[in-house]
N, C-alpha and C positions, 0 to 999 in steps of 0.2 A: 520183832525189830529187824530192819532190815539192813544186809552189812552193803556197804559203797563196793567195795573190792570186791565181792564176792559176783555180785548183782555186775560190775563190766566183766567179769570173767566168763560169766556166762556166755555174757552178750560174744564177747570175742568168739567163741566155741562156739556160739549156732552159726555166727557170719563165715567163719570157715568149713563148718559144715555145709553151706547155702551155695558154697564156689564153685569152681571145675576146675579137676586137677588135672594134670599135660596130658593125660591117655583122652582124658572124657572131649578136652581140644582137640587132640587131634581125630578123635575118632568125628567130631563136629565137620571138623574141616573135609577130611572124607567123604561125609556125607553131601555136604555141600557142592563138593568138585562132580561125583558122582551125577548129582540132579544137573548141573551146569554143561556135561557132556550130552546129557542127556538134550536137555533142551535148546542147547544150542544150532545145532541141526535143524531141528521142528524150525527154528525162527527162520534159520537159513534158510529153508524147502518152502517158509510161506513167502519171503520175499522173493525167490526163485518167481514161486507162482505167481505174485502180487506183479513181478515187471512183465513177464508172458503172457500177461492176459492184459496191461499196458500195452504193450507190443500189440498184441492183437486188434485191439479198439484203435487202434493209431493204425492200423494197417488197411484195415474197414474204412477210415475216413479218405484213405488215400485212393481204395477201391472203388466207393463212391464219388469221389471225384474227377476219377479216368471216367466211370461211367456217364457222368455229366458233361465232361469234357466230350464224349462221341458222339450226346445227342445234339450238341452246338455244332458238331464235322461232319454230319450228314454218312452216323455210322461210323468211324473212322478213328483209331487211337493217334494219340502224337505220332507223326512222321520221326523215321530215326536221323539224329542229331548230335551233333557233341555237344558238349556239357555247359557250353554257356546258353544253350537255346535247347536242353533236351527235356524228356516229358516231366521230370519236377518243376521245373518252370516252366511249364506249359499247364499244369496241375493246378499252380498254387492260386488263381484267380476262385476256384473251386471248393480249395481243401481251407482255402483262409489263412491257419496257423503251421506256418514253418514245422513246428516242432513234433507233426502227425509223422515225418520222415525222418526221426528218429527214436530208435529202439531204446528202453532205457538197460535194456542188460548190453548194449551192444556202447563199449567203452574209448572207442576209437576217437579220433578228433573232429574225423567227418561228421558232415551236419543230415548223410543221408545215410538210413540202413538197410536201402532197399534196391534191387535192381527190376526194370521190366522184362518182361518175356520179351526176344527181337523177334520173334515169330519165323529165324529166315529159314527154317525149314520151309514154313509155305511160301516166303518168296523165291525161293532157288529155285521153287518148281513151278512156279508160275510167271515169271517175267521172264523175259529174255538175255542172254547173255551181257550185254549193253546194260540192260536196265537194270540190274543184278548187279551189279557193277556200281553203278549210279546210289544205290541202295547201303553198297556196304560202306561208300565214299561219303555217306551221310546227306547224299543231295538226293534220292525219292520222294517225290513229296507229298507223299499218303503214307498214313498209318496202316497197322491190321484193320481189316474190316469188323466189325463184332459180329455178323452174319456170317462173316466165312470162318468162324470156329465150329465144327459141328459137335464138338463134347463140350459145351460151356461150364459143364458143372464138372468138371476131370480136366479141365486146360487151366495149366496157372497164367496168372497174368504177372505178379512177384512174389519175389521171394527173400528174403535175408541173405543178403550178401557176405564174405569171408570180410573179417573186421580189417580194415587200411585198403581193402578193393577198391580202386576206382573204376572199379566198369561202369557204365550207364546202364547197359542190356545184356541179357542171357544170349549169346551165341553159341549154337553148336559146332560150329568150325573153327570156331578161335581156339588158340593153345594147342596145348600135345592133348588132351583129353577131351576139349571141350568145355564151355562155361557152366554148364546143368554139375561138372565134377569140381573144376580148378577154380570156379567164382563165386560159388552157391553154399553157406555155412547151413551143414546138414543139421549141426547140433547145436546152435546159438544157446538153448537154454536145456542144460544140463549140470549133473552134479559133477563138480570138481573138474577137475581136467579131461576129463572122460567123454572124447567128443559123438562114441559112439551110444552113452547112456542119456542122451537127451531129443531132442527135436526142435524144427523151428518153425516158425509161421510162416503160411502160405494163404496168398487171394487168388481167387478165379475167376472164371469170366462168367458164373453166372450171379457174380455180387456173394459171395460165399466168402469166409476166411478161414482158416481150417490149423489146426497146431497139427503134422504130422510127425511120425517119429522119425528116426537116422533114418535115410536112404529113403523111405515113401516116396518122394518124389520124383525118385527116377526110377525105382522098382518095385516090383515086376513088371509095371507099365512107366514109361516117359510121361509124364503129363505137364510138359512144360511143350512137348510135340504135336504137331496139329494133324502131320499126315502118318499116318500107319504103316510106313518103314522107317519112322524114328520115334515112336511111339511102343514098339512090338521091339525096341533093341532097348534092353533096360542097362544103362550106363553101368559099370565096375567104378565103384569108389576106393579110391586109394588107402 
């Protein structure tokens, strides 16, 4: 015969045996936080990856469009310009979608995250006083040649620019340093604040795009440099 009271007393007693008592919670909780440290990172390091290799394919399209853009100029990249006629709109008949000329790690308001090579290493040394002149005033009106690069696969054509930069072009005479140090985000895609633990994308002129690490770009060799006394001087980054 079975007793009523007897029979929920039980029942009471296995449901509280069945529970978790505040150690066995907290040690849950623990656990939890633990794996949560753990993996949280991993997620961070694959969207790290997931925008730089964004970045990259967006930088390729823009590559291949300066390259399409010189077989229409008989050889010849965009002439240098200011900004409302300079080589991104000269590009974009090529590249199509605006949005190849932005980075998605690169968080600034600008709609571009890339600057070109101005090449004027080799025009300092090949025009003339006058024409040099003409050139840095934005009224030359030719681009670099693509023939007259003789390292195509070691000369960048761009590169990720410092985030709120308005440059157009890499110049090595501009500023107290130079634009390959004071304009050029060495480390766009790195962990945490650490601008020295990351690297950024770079295109070249032989249709190439390349992720290099801090500084590759300007050392041991310049490869933003065309002639070999700015190429053989590898910049000091600040």
């Amino acid at each position: 015969m079975r007793i009523p009271g007897l029979s929920v007393g039980r029942r009471r007693q296995r449901g509280l045996a069945g529970g978790f008592t505040l150690m066995e919670l907290l040690v849950v909780i623990a656990i939890i936080t633990i794996l949560a440290s753990l993996l949280f990172p991993a997620l961070a390091g694959a969207r790290r990856k997931g925008n730089q290799t964004k970045c990259l394919n967006g930088l390729r399209q823009v590559n291949l469009a300066l390259s399409m853009y010189a077989s229409d100029a008989d050889g010849h990249y965009p002439p240098r310009r200011e900004r409302a006629a300079a080589w991104f709109v000269s590009l974009m008949p090529y590249a199509k979608d605006v949005r190849v000329l932005k980075c998605p790690s690169d968080s600034s308001k600008d709609d571009r995250s890339y600057v070109i090579n101005g090449f004027n290493d080799h025009f300092q040394a090949t025009l003339s006083k006058e024409e040099y002149a003409l050139f840095q005033d934005h009224q030359w009106p030719r681009g670099m040649r693509e023939n007259d690069i003789p390292l195509p696969s070691d000369t960048i054509n761009f590169g990720e620019k410092r985030q709120g930069s308005r440059h157009v072009h890499m110049d090595f005479t501009q500023g107290e340093n130079g634009n390959d140090v004071e304009e050029i985000d060495q480390g766009r895609h790195r962990v945490g604040s650490n601008e020295a633990s990351g690297g950024s994308n770079f295109a070249f002129a032989d249709g190439s795009v390349r992720y290099l690490r801090y500084g590759m770009s300007v050392r041991p060799v310049n490869l933003w440099a065309v002639r070999d006394e700015w190429r053989n001087a590898p910049a000091r980054l600040q």
